[in-house]
Every structure is written in structure tokens, then in C-alpha cells.
C-alpha positions as CSV (number, residue, x, y, z in Angstrom):
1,X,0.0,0.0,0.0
2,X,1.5,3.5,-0.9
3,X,0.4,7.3,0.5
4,X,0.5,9.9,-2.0
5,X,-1.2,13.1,-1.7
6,X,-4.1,12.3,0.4
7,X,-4.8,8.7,-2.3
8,X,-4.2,5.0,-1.2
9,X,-3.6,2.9,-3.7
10,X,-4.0,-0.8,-2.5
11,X,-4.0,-2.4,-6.4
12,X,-1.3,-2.9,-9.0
13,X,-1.6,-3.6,-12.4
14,X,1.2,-6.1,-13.4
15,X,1.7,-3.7,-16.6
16,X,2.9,-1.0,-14.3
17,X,5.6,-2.5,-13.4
18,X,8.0,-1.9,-15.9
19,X,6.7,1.7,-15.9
20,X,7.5,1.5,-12.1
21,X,10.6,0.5,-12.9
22,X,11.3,3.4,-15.1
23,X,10.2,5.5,-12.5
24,X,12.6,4.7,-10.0
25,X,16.0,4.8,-12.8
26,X,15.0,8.5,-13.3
27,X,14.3,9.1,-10.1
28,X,17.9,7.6,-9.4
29,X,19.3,9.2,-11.9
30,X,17.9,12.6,-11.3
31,X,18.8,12.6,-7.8
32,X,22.1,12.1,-8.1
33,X,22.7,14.5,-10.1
34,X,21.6,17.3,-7.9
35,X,22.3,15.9,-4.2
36,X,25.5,17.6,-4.6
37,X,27.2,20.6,-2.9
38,X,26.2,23.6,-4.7
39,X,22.8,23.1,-5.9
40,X,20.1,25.3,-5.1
41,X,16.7,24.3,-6.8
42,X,14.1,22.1,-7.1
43,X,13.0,18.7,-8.7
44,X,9.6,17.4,-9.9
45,X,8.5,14.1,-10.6
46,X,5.7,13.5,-12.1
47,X,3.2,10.5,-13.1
48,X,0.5,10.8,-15.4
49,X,-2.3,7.8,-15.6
50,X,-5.1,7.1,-16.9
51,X,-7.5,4.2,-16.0
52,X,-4.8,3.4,-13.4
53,X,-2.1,2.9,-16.0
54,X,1.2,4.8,-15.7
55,X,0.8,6.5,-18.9
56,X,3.8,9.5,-19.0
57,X,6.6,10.0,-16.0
58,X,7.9,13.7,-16.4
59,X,10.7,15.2,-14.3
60,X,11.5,18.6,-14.3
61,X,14.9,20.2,-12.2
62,X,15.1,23.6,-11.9
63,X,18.3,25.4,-10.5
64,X,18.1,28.4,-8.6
65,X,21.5,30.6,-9.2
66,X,22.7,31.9,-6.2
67,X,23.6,35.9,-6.5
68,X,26.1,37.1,-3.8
């Protein structure tokens, strides 16, 4: 069972999971990119679905520049 914004989910469709899957490599991959010293920003990720099928996964990082 996951929590996400207020919706249990208590199901999953077997064709998720290689959706899932790809979920978690960008989320990987995206994180370690900017859990470094030296970034100031913020990261989005995003699942779209429809009917309960992972459908698009979006990520978005933006990078705040530091003036001083």
C-alpha cells in the first residue's frame, strides 16, 4: 500500500511495473545528479495515468543561481 497526496492505492496492475521500474532509474538518476554541494533548486516528478495505467513519468529540475 503506498500514501500519495491524500490517495491509497492498494492495487497494481502487473503492466505497471516496468513503468514502475522506469520511474525509479529516473528518479535515481535525477537525484544524483543534484544531491551535490552547490545546488540550489528544485526537482519534480511527475506520473500521469489514466485508468490506473502509468501513462507519462515527467521530471523537471530547476536550478536556482545563487547571486552574492
Amino acid at each position: 500500500m503506498c500514501y500519495i497526496s491524500g490517495v491509497i492505492g492498494t492495487q497494481e496492475k502487473p503492466i505497471n511495473k516496468k513503468a514502475k521500474d522506469q520511474f525509479h532509474e529516473k528518479a535515481d538518476k535525477v537525484l544524483g545528479a543534484v544531491m551535490r554541494q552547490g545546488f540550489y533548486g528544485s526537482v519534480t516528478l511527475e506520473v500521469s495515468l489514466v485508468d490506473g495505467l502509468i501513462r507519462n513519468i515527467r521530471t523537471r529540475v530547476e536550478e536556482q543561481e545563487v547571486v552574492g
